[in-house]
C-alpha positions in Angstrom: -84.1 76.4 -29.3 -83.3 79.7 -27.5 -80.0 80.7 -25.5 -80.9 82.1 -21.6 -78.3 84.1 -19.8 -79.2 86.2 -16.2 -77.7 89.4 -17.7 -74.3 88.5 -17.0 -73.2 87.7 -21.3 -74.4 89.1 -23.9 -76.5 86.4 -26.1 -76.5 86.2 -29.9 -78.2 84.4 -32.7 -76.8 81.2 -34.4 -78.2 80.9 -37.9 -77.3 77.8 -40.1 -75.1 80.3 -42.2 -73.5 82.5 -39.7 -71.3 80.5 -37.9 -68.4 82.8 -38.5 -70.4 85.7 -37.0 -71.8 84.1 -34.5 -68.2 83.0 -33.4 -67.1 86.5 -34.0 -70.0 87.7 -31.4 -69.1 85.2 -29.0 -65.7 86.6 -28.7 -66.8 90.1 -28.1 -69.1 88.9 -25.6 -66.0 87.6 -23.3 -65.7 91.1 -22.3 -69.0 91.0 -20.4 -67.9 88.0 -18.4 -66.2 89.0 -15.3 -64.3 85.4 -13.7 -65.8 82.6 -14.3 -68.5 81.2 -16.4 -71.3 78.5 -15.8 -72.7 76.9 -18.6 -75.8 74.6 -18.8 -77.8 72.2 -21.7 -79.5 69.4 -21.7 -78.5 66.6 -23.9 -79.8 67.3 -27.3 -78.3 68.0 -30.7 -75.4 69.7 -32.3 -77.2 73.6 -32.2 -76.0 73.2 -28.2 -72.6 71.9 -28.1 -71.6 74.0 -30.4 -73.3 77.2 -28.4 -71.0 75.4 -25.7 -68.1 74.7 -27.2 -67.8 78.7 -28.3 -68.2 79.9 -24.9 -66.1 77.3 -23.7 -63.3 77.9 -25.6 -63.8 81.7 -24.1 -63.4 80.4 -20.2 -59.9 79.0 -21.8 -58.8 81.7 -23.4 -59.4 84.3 -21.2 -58.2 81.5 -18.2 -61.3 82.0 -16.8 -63.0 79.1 -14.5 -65.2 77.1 -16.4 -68.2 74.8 -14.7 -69.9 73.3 -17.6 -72.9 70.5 -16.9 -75.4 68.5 -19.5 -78.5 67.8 -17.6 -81.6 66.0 -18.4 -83.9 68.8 -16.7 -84.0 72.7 -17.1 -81.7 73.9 -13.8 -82.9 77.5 -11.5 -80.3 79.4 -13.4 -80.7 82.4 -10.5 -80.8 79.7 -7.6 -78.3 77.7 -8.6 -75.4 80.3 -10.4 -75.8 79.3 -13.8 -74.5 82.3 -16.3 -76.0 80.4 -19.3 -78.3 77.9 -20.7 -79.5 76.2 -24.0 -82.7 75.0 -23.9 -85.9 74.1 -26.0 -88.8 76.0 -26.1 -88.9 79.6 -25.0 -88.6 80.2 -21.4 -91.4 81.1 -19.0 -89.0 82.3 -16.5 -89.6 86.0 -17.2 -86.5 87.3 -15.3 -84.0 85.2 -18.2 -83.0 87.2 -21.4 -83.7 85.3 -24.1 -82.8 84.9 -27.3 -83.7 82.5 -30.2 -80.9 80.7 -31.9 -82.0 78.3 -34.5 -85.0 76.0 -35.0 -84.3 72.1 -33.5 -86.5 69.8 -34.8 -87.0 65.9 -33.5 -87.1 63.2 -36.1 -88.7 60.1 -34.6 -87.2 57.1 -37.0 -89.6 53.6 -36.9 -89.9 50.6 -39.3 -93.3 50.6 -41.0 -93.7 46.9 -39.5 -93.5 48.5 -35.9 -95.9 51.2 -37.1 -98.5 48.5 -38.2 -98.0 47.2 -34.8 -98.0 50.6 -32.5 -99.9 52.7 -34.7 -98.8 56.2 -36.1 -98.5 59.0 -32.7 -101.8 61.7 -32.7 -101.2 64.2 -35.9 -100.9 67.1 -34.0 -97.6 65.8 -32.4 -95.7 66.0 -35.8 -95.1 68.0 -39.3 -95.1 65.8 -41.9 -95.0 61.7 -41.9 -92.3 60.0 -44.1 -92.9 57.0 -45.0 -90.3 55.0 -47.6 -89.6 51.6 -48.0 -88.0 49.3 -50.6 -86.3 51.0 -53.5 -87.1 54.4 -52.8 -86.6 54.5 -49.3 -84.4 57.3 -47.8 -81.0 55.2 -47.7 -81.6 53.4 -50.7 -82.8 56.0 -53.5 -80.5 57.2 -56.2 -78.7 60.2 -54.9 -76.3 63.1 -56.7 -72.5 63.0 -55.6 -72.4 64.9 -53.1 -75.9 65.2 -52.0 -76.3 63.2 -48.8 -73.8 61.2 -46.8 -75.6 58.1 -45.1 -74.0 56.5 -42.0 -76.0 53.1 -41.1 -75.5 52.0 -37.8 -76.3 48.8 -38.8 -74.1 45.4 -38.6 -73.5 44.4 -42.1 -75.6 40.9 -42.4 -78.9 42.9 -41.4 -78.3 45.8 -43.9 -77.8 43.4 -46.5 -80.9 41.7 -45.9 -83.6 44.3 -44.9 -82.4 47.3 -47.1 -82.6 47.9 -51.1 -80.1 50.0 -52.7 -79.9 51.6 -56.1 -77.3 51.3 -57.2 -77.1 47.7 -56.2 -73.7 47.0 -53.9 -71.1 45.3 -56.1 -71.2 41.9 -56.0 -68.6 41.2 -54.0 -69.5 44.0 -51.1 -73.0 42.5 -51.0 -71.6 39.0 -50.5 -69.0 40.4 -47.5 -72.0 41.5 -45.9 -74.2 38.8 -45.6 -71.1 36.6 -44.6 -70.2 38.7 -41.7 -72.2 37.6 -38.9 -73.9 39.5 -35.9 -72.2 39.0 -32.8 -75.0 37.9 -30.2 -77.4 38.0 -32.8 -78.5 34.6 -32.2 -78.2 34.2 -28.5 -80.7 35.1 -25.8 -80.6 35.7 -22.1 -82.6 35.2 -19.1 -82.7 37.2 -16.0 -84.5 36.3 -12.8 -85.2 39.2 -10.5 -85.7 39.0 -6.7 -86.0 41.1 -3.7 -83.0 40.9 -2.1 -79.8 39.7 -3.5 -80.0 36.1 -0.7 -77.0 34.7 -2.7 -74.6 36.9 -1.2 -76.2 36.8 2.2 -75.3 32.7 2.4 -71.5 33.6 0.9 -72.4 33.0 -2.7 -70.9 35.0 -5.6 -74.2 34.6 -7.8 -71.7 33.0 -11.0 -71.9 29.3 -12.5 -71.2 28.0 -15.2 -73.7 24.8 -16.0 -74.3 22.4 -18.3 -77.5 20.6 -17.0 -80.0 23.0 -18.2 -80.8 25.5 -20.5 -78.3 28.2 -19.3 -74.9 27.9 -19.7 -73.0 30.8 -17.9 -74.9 32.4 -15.0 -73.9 36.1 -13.0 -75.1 38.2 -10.4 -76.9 41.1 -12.0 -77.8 43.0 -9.2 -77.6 47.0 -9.6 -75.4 49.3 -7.8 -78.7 50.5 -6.0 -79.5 47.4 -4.4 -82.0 45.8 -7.4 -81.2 42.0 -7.2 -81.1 40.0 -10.2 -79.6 36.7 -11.5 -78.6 36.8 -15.3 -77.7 33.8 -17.9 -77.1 33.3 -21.1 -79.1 30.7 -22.9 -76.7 27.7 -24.5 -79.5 26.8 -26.5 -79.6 27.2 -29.9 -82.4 29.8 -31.7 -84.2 26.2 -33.3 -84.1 24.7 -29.4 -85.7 27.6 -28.0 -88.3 27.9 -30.7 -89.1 24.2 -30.3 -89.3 24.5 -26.9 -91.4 27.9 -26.1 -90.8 31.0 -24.2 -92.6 29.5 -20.9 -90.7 26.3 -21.2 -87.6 27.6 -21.3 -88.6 30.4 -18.7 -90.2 27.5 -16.2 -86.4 25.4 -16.7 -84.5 28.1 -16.4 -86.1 28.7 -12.7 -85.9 25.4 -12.2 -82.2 25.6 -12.8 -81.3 28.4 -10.8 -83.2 27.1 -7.9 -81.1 23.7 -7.8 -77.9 26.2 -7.8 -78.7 28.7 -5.3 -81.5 27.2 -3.3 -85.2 27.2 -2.9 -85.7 31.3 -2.7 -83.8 31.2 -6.3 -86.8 29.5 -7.8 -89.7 32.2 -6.5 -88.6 35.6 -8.3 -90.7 38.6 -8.6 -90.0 38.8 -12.6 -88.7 37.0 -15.1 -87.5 38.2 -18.6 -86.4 36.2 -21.5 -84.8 38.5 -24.3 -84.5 36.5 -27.3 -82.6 38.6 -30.0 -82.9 35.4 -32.5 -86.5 36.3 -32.9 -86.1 39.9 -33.4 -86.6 41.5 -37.1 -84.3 44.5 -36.5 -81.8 42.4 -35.2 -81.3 38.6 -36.7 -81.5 37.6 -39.9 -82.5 34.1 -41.2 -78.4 33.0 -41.3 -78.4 34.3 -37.6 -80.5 31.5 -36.4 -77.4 28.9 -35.9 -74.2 30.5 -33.9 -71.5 31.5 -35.9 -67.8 32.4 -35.3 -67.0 35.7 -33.8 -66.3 38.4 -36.4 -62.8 39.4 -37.4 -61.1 42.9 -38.0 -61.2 43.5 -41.6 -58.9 46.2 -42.8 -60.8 46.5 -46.7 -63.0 48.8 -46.8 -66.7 47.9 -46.7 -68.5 50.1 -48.9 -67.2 50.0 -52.6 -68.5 51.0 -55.8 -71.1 53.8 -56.5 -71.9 54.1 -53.0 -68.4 54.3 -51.7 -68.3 58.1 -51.6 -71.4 58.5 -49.8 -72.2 55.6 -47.5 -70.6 54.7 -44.0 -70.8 51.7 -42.1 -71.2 52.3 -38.5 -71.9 48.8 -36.8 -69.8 47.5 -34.3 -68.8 44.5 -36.5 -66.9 46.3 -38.7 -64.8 47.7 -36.0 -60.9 47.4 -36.7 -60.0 46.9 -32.9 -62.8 45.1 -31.3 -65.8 44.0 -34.0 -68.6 43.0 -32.3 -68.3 44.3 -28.6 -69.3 47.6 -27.0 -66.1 49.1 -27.6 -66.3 48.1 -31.4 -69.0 50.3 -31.8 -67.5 53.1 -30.0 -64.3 52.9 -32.0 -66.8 52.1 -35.4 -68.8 55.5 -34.4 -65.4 57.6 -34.3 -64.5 56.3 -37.4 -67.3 57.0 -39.2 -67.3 60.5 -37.9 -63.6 60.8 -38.9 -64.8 59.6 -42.1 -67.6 62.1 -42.3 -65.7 65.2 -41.5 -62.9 64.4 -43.8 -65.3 64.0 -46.7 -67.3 67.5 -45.9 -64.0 69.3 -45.5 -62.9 68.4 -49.1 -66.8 68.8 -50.5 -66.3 72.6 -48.9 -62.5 72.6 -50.5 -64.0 71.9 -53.7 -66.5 74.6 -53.6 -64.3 77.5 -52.4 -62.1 76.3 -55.2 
């Protein structure tokens, strides 16, 4: 990962150790700014905020003006103003200063069953291959206190059933687990997508609710750019669909829209059917039949040996809104809290 400036700041290393220095750099580097500083990364790991967040805090300090944009692509730092950039890989502008700042590597994460299925990426596109399952696997090994601190972004149910730990979860956590179900887990929907959106065009609001059929609850899904699609979710249960087949249910579900919005309704250009029921990484076997919606829990759910190392970061075990998008947004921010709190006092200990 290297920092790029166009002469206008000074640039510094960051090395894993030398944060204090390298914030201590980044202040005397302010004095090189003149007004006003443009800042630029693309959305990748921690190395750049934080290379961010230092000269940031600089633009407020010194009340300078600050314009600070995360991009997917490198920006023309000279044509377009930028002051500084973090980016990966060294530059082959040769009119940037560069500088190195700290080595970011890419992990690519995939179950060994989707390996056996995709096959491993050429060898000369990674280091090392990691491959642990059962047991021994990277979240369920034995670790020291202190060692590592696991977050699983995981909903309960499918942690307890596809992972191993040792030490086993007491009895009691283990049970909480598998009885908290996945929300959606064992629901599927269809869309239908079309050319034009020809529902709105004869005054139609694309929604219905229906019970003659396999969907239940049907919306317009058409995209802000002018991609038309018709959405529903299945009222089937995971057993009926099975039964039935994927082109069965696909064929009625046509059928279905057609009697609702017309004859164009039943000719769309695609058709998907996303069954999450059938999906390994997402349903277990007490997914298959619909269960209530989870609850907020306030007791913690990691206990025993693991407690001081493991973090539960699944939207179900949200305390506002388990289940939902916003559970996992307010499950994430909690875990983080959780995280910092428990490195702050890990550092505490060993100053003290």
């Amino acid at each position: 990962m290297f920092l790029v400036d166009n002469d206008q700041a000074q640039v510094f290393q960051r090395r894993e150790d030398g944060a204090a220095r390298a914030d201590a750099k980044v202040q005397r580097s302010a004095s090189n700014l003149i007004n006003s500083i443009h800042l630029s990364e693309t959305d990748l790991e921690a190395p750049n905020r934080y290379l961010v967040a230092k000269y940031a805090r600089i633009a407020e300090n010194e009340a300078m003006r600050r314009d600070q944009r995360m991009v997917e692509s490198s920006v023309e730092m000279l044509d377009e103003g930028f002051d500084i950039a973090v980016r990966v890989g060294r530059p082959v502008d040769s009119t940037l200063i560069a500088r190195r700042l700290c080595d970011s590597r890419l992990r690519l994460v995939a179950a060994p069953a989707y390996l056996d299925r995709a096959g491993l990426p050429p060898q000369e596109t990674w280091d090392a291959l990691l491959a642990e399952a059962g047991p021994d696997s990277a979240v369920g090994r034995k670790v020291r206190h202190g060692d590592h601190q696991v977050v699983l972004a995981l909903p309960p149910r499918l942690a307890a059933a596809r992972l191993t730990f040792d030490p086993p979860l007491p009895p009691a956590t283990a049970r909480r687990w598998h009885d908290t179900p996945t929300w959606m887990a064992p629901h599927a929907k269809f869309f239908a997508v079309y050319d034009t959106p020809f529902w709105r065009a004869e005054g139609l609001s694309g929604a219905a609710q229906s019970r003659v059929g396999p969907l239940v609850e049907i919306h317009d899904a058409t995209t802000a750019d002018g991609r038309a699609a018709l959405f529903g979710f299945v009222g089937w249960s995971a057993l009926q669909r099975a039964t039935l087949g994927r082109d069965t249910l696909m064929a009625q579900a046509v059928a279905q829209l057609r009697d609702l919005f017309g004859p164009a309704a039943g000719t769309p250009a695609a058709t998907l059917l996303q069954d999450w029921a059938q999906e390994p990484l997402t349903a277990t076997d007490q997914d298959q039949d619909a269960g209530e919606h989870p609850l907020p829990q306030p007791d913690p759910w990691v206990t025993g040996g693991w407690a001081s190392r493991l973090v539960l970061a699944g939207s179900e075990t949200s305390a506002v809104a388990p289940g939902y998008l916003a559970g996992a947004v307010d499950a994430a921010e909690a875990a983080v809290f959780t995280l910092r709190a428990r490195l702050a006092a890990a550092r505490t200990t060993d100053a003290g």
